[in-house]
N, C-alpha and C positions, 0 to 999 in steps of 0.2 A: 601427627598434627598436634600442634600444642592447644593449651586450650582459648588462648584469644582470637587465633586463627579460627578454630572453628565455629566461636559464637560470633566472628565478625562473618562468614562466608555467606551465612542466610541473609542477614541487611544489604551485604553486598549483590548477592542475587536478586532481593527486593529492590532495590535502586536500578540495579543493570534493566529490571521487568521495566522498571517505569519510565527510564527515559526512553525502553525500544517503544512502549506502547504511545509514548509522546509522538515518536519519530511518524509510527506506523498514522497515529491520528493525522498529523500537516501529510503525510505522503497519498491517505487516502482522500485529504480535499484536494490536491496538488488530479491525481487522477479522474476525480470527477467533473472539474472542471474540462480537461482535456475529451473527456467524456463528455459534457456535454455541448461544449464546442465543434465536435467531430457530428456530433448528432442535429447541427444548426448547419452544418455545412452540407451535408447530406439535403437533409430541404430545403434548403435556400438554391442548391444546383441541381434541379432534376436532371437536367442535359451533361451532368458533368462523362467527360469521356470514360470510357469500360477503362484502361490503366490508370487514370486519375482515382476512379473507382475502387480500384483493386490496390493500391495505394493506401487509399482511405481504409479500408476494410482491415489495412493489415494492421498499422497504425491503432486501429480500435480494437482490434485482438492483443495485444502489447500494451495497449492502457488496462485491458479490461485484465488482463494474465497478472499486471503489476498491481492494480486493485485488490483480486484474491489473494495473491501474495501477502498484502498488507492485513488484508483481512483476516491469512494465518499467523500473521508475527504478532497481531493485536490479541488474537485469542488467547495465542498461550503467554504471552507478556500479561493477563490478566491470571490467568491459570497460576502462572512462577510467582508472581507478587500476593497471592492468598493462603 
C-alpha cells in the first residue's frame, strides 16, 4: 500500500462512521415513530380481533428488531469515527 492510500484509509473510514451513524440516527426516529404508532393502536382497539392482534405484535417485533439493529450500527459508527 503506498503511502497516500494509507493516510487517506483512516479519513475514509471516519466519513464512512459518520454518514452510517447519520443513517442509523433518521432510521432510529423512522422506527419510533412506527413504534409508537403500533403502541396507539393497540389502545385505542382493545376489541381488536386475536389475528389483527398477532399481526400487530409481529409488526412491533420487526420495528423493535430494526430499532436495535440501528442501535448497533450507531454504536460502532461512533466507535470507527474516534
Amino acid at each position: 500500500m503506498d503511502e497516500t492510500a494509507a493516510t487517506s484509509h483512516p479519513r475514509d473510514l471516519r466519513a464512512f462512521a459518520e454518514v452510517t451513524r447519520k443513517i442509523a440516527h433518521d432510521f432510529a426516529g423512522v422506527f419510533t415513530i412506527i413504534l409508537t404508532n403500533l403502541e396507539f393502536v393497540e389502545s385505542d382497539l382493545p376489541e381488536v380481533p386475536p389475528t389483527l392482534r398477532e399481526d400487530l405484535s409481529e409488526v412491533k417485533r420487526a420495528a423493535q428488531r430494526g430499532k436495535d439493529l440501528v442501535t448497533q450500527l450507531s454504536t460502532m459508527s461512533r466507535q470507527a469515527s474516534s
